[in-house]
N, C-alpha and C positions, 0 to 999 in steps of 0.2 A: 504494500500500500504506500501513495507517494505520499509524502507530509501533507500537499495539498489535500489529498484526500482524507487524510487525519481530522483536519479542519474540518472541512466536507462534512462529513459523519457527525460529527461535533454539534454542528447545527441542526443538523437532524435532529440530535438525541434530545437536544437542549434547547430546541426552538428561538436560540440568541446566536448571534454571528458572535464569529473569535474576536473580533473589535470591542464589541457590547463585552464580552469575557474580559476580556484588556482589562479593559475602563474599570471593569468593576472588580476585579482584582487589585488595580493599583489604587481605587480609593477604597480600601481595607487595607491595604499598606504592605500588599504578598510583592511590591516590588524586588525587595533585598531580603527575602525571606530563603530558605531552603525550601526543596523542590516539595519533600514530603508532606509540607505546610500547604501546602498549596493545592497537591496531588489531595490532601485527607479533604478539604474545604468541597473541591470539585465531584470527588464522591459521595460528601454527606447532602452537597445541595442539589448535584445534578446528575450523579450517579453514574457518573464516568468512572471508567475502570484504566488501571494505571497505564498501557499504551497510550491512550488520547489523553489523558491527562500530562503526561509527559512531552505530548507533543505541544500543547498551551502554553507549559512550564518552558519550555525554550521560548516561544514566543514571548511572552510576558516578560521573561528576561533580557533577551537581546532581539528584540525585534521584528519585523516580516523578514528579514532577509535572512537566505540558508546558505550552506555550503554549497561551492559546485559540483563537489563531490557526484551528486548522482542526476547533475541536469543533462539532460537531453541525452540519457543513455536508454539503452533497452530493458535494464531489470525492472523488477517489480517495485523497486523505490523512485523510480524515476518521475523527475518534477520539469516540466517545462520551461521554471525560469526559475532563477535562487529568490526574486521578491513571490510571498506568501500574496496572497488575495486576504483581506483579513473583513470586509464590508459585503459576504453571503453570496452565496454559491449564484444567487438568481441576476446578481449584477458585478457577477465576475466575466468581463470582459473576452478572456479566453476560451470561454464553453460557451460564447455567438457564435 
């Protein structure tokens, strides 16, 4: 699954884009927190399980942007560009 899809899924489960997640993370203050902080909040409020949660915990920390590591390659992690979509699958510009 590529991060982007991480995301993806995310909204789904939790009916809030990773943005609306951001935000509301950083004003409860999980900016400089450890991951576990962060990971326990997202499964008691939204019942994400530690895969998707760990992939918010990277965003939240540093950002939309990822390694290139696995852009534009063939495996199953592969992501089309290293910036994240972070404002919902239905006004992500690259799935028009």
């Amino acid at each position: 699954m590529s991060f982007q899809a991480y995301l993806d899924k995310i909204e789904e489960k939790t009916g809030r884009t990773p943005r609306e997640l951001v935000d509301e993370a950083k004003a409860k203050g999980y900016g400089d927190v450890k991951a576990g902080v962060i990971c326990d909040w997202l499964k008691a409020d939204y019942e994400l399980g530690r895969g998707h949660a760990m992939a918010l915990v990277h965003v939240i920390k540093n950002g939309p942007q990822i390694s290139d590591k696995h852009v534009g390659t063939t495996g199953t992690h592969s992501d089309p560009s290293n910036m994240l979509w972070l404002d919902g699958k239905a006004t992500n510009p690259a799935l028009r």
